[in-house]
TIDOKE-647649 format. One record per atom (N, C-alpha, C): residue number from 1; x, y, z. Coordinates in nm, 2 decimals. Example, Ala and Ser with C-alpha at 12.3 -4.5 7.8 and 13.67 -1.06 7.14 Angstrom:
2
> num;x;y;z
> 1;1.32;-0.57;0.78
> 1;1.23;-0.45;0.78
> 1;1.32;-0.33;0.78
> 2;1.28;-0.22;0.71
> 2;1.37;-0.11;0.71
> 2;1.29;0.00;0.79
END
This chain:
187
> num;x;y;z
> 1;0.86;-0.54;1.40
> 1;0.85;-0.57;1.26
> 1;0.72;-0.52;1.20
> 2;0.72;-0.44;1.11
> 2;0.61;-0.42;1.05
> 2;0.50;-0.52;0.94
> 3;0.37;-0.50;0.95
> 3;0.28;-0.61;0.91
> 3;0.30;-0.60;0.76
> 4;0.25;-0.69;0.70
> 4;0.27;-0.68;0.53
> 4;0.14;-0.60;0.50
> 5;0.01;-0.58;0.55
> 5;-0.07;-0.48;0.55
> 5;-0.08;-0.41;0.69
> 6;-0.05;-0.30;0.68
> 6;-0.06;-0.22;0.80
> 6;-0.13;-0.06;0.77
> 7;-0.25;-0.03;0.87
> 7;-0.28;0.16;0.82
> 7;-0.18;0.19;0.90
> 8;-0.09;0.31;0.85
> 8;0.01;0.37;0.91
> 8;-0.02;0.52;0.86
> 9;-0.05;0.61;0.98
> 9;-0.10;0.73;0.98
> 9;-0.04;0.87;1.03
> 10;-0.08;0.96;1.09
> 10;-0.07;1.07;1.15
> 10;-0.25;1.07;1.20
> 11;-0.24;1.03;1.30
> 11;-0.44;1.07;1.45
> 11;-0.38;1.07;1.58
> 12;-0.49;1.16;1.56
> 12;-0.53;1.15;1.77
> 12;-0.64;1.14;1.77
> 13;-0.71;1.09;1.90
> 13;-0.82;1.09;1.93
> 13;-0.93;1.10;1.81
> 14;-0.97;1.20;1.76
> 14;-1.07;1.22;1.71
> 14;-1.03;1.22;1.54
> 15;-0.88;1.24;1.50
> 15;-0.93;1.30;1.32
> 15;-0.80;1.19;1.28
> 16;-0.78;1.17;1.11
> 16;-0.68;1.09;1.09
> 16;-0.63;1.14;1.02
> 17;-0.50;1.19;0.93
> 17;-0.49;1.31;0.83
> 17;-0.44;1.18;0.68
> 18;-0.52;1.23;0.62
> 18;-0.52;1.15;0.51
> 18;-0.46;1.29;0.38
> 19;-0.37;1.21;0.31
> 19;-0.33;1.30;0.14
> 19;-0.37;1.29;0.03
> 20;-0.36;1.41;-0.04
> 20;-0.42;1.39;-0.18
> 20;-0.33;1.49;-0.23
> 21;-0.33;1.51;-0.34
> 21;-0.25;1.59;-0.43
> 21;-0.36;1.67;-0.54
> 22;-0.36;1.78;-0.62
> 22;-0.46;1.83;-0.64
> 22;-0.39;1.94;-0.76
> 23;-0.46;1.98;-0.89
> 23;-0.45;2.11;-0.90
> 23;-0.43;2.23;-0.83
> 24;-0.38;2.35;-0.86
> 24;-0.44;2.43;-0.81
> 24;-0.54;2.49;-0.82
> 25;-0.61;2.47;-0.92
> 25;-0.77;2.46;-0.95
> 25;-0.85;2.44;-0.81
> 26;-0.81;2.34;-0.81
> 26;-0.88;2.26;-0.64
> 26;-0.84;2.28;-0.55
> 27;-0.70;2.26;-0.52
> 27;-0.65;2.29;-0.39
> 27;-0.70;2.46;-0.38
> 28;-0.66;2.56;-0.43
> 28;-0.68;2.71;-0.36
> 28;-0.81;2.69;-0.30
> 29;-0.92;2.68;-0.39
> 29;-1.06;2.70;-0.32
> 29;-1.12;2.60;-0.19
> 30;-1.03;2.48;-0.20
> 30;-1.01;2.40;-0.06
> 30;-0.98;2.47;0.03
> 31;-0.86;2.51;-0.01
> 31;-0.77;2.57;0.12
> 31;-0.85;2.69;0.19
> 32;-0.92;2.74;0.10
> 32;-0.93;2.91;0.17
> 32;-1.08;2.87;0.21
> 33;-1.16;2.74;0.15
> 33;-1.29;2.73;0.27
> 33;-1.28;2.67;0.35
> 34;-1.11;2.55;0.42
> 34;-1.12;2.48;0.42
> 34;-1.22;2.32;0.48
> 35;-1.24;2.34;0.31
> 35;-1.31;2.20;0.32
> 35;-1.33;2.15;0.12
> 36;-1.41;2.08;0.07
> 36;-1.39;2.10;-0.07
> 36;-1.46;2.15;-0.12
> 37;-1.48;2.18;-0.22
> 37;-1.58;2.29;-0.28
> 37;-1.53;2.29;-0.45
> 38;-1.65;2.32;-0.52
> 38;-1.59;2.34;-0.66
> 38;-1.49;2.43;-0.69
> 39;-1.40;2.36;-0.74
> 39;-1.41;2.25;-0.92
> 39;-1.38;2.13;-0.85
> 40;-1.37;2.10;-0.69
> 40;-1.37;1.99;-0.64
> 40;-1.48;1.88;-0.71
> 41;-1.48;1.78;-0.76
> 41;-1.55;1.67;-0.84
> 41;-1.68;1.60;-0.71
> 42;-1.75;1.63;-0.72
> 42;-1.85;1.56;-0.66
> 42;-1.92;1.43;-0.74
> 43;-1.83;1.43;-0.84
> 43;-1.93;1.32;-0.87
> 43;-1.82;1.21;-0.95
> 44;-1.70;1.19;-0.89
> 44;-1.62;1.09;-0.94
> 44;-1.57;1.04;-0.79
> 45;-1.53;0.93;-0.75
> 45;-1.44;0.88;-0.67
> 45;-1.34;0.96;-0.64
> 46;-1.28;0.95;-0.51
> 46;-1.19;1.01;-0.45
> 46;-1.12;0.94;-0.36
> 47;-0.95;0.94;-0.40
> 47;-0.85;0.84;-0.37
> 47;-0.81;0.88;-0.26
> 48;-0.80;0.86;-0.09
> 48;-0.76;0.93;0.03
> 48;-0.63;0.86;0.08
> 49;-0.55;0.86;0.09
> 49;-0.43;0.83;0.15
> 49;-0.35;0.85;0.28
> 50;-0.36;0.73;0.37
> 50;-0.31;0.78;0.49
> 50;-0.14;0.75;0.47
> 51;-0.05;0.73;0.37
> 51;0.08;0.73;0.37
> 51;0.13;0.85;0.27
> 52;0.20;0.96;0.43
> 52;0.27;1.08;0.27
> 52;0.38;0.98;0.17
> 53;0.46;0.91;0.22
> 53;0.58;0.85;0.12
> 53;0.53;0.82;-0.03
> 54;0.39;0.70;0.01
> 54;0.36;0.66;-0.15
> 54;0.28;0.80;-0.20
> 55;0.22;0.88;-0.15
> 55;0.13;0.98;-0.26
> 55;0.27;1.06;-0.28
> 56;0.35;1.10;-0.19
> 56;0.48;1.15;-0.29
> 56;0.59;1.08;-0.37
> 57;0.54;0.93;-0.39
> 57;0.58;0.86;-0.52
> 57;0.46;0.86;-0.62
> 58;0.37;0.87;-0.58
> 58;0.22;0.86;-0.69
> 58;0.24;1.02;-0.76
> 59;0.24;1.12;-0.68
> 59;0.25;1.24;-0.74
> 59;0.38;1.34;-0.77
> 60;0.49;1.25;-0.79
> 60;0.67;1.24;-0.76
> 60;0.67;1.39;-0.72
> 61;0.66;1.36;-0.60
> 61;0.71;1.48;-0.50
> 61;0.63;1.59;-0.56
> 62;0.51;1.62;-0.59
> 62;0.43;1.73;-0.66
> 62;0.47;1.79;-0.76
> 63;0.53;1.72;-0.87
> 63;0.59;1.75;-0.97
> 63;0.50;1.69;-1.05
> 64;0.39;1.59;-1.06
> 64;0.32;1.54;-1.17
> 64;0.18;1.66;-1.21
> 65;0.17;1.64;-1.37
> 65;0.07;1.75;-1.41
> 65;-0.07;1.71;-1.30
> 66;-0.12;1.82;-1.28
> 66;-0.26;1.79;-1.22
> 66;-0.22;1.74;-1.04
> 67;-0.11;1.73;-1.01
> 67;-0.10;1.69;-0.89
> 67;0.04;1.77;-0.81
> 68;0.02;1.89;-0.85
> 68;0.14;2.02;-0.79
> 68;0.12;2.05;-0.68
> 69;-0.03;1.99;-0.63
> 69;-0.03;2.08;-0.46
> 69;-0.09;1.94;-0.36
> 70;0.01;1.97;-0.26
> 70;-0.05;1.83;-0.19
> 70;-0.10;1.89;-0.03
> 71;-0.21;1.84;-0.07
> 71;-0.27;1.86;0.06
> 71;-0.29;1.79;0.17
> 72;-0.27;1.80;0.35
> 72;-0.33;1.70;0.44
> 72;-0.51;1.80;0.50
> 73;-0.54;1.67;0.47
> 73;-0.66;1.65;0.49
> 73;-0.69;1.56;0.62
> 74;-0.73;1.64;0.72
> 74;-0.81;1.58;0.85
> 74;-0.91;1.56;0.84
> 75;-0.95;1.43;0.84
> 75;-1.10;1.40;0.87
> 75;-1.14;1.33;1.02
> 76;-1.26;1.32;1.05
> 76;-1.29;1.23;1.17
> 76;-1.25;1.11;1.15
> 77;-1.21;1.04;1.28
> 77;-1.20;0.88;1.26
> 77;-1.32;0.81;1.22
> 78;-1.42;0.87;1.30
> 78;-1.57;0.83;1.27
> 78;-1.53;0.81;1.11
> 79;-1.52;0.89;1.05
> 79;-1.56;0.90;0.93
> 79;-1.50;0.77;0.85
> 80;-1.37;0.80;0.89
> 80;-1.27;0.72;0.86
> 80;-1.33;0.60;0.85
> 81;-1.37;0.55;0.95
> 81;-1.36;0.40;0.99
> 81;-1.53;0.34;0.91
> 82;-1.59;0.44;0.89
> 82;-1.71;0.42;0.82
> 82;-1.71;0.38;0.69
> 83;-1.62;0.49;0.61
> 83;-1.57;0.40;0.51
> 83;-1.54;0.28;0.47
> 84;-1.41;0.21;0.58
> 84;-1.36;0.12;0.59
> 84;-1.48;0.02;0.65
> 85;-1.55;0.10;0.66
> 85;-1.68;-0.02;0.68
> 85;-1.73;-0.08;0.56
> 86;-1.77;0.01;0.51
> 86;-1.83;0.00;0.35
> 86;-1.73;-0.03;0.28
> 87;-1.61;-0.05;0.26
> 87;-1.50;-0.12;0.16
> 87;-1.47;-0.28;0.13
> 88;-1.49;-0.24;-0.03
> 88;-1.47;-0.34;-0.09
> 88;-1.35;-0.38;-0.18
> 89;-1.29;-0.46;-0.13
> 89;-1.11;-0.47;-0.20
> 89;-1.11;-0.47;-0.34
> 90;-1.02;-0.40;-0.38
> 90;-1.02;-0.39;-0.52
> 90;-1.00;-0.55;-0.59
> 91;-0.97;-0.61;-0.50
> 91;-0.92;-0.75;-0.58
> 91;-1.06;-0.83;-0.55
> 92;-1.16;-0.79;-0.49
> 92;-1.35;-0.88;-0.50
> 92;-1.41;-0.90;-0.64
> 93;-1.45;-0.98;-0.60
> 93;-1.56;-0.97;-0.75
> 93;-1.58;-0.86;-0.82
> 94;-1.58;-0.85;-0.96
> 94;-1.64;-0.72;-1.00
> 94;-1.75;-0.66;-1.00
> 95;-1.84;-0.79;-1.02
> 95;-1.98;-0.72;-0.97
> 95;-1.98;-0.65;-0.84
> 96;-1.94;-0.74;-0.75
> 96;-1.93;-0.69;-0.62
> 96;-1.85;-0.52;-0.63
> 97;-1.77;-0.52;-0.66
> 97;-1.68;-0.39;-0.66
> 97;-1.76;-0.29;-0.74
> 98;-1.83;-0.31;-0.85
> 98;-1.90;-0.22;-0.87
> 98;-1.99;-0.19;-0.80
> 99;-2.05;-0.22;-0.72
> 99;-2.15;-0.21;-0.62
> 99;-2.12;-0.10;-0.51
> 100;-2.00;-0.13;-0.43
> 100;-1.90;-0.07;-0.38
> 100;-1.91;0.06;-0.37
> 101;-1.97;0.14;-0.26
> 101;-1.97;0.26;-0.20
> 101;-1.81;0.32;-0.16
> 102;-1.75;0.19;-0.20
> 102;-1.56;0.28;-0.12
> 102;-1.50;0.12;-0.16
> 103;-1.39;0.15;-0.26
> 103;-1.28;0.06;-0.29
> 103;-1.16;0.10;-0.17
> 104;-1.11;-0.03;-0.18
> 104;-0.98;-0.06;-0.10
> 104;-0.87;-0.10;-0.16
> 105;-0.75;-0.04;-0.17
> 105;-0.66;-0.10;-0.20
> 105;-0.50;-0.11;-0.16
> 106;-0.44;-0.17;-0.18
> 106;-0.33;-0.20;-0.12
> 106;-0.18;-0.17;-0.20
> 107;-0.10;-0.10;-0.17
> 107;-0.03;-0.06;-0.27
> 107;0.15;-0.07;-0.20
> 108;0.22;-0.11;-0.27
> 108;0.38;-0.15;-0.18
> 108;0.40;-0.01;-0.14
> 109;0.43;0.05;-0.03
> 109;0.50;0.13;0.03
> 109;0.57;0.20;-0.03
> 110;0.66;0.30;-0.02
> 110;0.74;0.34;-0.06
> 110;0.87;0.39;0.02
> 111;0.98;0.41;0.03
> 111;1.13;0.45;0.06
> 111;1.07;0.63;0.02
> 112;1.16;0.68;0.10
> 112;1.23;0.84;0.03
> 112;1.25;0.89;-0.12
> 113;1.32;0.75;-0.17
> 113;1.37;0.75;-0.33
> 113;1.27;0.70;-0.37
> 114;1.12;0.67;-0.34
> 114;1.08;0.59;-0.43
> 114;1.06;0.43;-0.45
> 115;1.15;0.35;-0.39
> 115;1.12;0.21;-0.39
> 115;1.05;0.19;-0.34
> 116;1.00;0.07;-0.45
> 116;0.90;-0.04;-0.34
> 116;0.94;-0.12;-0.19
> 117;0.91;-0.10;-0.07
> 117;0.90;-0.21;0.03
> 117;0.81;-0.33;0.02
> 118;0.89;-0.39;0.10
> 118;0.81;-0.51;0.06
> 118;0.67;-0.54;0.22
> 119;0.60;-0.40;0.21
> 119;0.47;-0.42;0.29
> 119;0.41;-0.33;0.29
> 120;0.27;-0.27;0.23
> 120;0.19;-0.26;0.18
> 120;0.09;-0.13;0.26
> 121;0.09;-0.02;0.20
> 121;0.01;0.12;0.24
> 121;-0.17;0.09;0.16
> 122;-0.25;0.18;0.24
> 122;-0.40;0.15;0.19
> 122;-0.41;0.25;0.11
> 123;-0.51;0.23;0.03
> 123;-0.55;0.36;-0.02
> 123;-0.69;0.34;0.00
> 124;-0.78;0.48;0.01
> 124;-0.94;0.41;-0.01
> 124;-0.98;0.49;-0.13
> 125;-1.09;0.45;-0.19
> 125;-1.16;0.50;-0.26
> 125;-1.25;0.53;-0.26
> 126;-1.32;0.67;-0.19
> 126;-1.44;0.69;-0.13
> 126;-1.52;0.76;-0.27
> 127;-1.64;0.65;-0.30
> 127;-1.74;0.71;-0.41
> 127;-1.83;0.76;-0.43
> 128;-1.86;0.81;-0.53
> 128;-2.00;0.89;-0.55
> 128;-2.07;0.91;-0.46
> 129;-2.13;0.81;-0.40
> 129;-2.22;0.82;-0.31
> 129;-2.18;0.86;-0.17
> 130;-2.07;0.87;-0.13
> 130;-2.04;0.94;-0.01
> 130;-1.93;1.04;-0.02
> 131;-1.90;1.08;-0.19
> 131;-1.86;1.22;-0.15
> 131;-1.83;1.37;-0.07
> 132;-2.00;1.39;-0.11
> 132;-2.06;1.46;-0.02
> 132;-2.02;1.47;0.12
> 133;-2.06;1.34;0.19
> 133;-2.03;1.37;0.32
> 133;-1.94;1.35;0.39
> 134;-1.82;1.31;0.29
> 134;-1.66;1.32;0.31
> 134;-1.67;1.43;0.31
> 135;-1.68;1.55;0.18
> 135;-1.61;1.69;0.20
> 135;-1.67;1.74;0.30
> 136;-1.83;1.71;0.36
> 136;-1.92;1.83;0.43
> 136;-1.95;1.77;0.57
> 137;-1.91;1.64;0.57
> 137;-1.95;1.61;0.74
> 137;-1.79;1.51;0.77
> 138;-1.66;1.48;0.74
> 138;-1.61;1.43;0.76
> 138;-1.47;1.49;0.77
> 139;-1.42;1.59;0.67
> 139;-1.36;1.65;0.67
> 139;-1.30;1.78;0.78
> 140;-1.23;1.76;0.90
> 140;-1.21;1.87;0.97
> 140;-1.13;2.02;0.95
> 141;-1.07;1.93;0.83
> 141;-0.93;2.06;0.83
> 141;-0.82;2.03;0.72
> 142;-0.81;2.13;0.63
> 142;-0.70;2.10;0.51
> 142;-0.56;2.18;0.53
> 143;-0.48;2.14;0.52
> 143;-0.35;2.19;0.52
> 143;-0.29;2.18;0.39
> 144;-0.20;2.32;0.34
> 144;-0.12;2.26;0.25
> 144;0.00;2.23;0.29
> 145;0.07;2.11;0.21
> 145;0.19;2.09;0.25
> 145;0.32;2.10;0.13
> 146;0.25;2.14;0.05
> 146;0.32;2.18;-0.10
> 146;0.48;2.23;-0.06
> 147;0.47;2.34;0.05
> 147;0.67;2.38;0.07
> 147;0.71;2.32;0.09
> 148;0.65;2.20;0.18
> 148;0.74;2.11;0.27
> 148;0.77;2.02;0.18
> 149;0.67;1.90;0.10
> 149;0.75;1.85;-0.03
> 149;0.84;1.87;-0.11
> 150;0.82;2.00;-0.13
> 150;0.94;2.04;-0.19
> 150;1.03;2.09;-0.14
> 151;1.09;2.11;-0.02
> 151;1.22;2.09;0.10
> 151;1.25;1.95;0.07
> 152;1.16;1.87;0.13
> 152;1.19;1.72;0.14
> 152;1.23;1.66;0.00
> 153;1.19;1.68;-0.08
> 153;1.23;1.63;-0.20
> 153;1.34;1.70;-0.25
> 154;1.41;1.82;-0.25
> 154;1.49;1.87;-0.28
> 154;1.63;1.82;-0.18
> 155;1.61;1.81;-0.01
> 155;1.68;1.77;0.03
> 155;1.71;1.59;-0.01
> 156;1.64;1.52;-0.04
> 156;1.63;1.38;-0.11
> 156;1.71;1.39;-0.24
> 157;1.74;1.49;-0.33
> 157;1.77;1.49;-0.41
> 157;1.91;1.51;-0.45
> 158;1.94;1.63;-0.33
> 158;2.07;1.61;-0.26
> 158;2.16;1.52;-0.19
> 159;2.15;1.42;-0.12
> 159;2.17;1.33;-0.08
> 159;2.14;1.31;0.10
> 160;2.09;1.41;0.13
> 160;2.00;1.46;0.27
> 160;1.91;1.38;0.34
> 161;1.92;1.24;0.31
> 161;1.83;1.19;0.35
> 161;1.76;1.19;0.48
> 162;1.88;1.18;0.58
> 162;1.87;1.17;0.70
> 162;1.77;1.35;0.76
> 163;1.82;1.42;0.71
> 163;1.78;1.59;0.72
> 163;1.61;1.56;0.68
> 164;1.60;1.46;0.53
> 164;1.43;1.48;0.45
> 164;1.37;1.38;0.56
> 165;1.41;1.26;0.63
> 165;1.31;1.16;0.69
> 165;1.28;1.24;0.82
> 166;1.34;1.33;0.89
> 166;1.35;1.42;1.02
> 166;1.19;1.50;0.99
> 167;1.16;1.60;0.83
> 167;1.05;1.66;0.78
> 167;0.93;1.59;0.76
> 168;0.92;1.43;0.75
> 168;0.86;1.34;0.72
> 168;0.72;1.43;0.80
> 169;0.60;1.39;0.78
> 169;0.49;1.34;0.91
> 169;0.44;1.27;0.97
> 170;0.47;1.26;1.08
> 170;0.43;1.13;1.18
> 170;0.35;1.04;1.14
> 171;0.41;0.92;1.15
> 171;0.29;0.80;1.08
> 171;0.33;0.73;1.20
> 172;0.20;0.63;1.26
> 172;0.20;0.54;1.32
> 172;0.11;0.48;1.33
> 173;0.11;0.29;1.36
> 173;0.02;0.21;1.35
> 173;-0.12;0.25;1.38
> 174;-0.23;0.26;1.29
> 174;-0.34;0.31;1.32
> 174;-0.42;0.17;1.38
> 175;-0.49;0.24;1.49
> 175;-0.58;0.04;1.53
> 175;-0.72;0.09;1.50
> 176;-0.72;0.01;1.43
> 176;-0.83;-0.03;1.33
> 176;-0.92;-0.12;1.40
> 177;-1.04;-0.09;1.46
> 177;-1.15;-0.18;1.47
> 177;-1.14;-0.36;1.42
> 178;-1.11;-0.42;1.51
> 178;-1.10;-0.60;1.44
> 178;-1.21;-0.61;1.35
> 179;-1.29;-0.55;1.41
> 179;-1.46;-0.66;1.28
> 179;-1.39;-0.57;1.14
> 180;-1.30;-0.45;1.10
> 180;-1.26;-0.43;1.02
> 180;-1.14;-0.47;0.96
> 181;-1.08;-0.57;1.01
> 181;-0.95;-0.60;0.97
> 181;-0.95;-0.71;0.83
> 182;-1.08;-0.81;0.87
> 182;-1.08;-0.91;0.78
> 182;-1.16;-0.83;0.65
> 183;-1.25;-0.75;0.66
> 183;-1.27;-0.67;0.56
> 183;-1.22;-0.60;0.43
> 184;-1.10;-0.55;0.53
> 184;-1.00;-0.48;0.43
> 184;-0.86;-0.55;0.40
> 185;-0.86;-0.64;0.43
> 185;-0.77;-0.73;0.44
> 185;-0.62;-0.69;0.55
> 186;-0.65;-0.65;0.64
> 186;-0.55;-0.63;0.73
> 186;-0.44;-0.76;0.78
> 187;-0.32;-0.74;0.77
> 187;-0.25;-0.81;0.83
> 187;-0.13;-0.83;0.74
END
């Protein structure tokens, strides 16, 4: 049975592949240094996602303006889990959340088509202040995945389901450090 908060990913050992969706503005010059680089934003928050399903209902299958290319992004676990150190749930105090070096939040799952499940993918919000060492020390490796969405969503659109969940990418229960669980609200 799955948890009503659960990180559910694609890692091994060392990196966890988290998504984003991007111009092509952004994404080309990612891809070809891969790592970020301008017109990459260094100086606004940045939403990382360890579930492809909901960022391809957030960015309907790379069809939303400003979000046509989706990228997996490998970073260290280290990294990862440092974050999740410093996060503060989007539902804390505001003072507190403004304070907040990395927002947490929790968002319903998604289906193939789009529905809501009724148990809950993370998102983080890694900010300003550790930008930086997301793109330049955390970051392993960017892939794009832009064809594949659009296979998958085309076969989804067809009625292919069974063929689009086959293309999926591996997600499985990430274990998360306990002293992090009550942090981020795990469970």
């Amino acid at each position: 049975m799955t948890a009503l908060r659960e990180i559910r990913a694609d890692f091994d050992d060392r990196t966890i592949v988290l998504y984003q969706a991007y111009a092509p503005a952004v994404a080309e010059p990612a891809l070809a240094a891969g790592r970020f680089v301008p017109p990459f934003s260094f100086g606004r928050m940045t939403w990382i996602k360890p579930s492809f399903r909901w960022l391809m209902h957030r960015s309907n299958w790379a069809q939303k303006p400003g979000q046509t290319r989706v990228l997996a992004v490998r970073i260290t676990r280290e990294g990862w889990e440092e974050a999740l150190a410093r996060a503060v749930p989007t539902t804390a105090d505001p003072a507190g959340l403004g304070r907040a070096e990395v927002h947490v939040q929790w968002d319903p799952e998604r289906t193939l088509r789009g529905a809501a499940l009724n148990h809950y993918s993370i998102q983080v919000g890694v900010g300003r202040s550790l930008i930086r060492t997301f793109a330049e020390e955390w970051v392993t490796g960017i892939t794009d995945l832009t064809p594949r969405v659009h296979r998958i969503a085309a076969l989804v659109r067809t009625g292919q389901s069974a063929r689009a969940q086959r293309l999926l990418p591996p997600e499985r229960p990430y274990p998360a450090p306990a002293a992090l669980a009550d942090r981020i609200g795990l469970g």
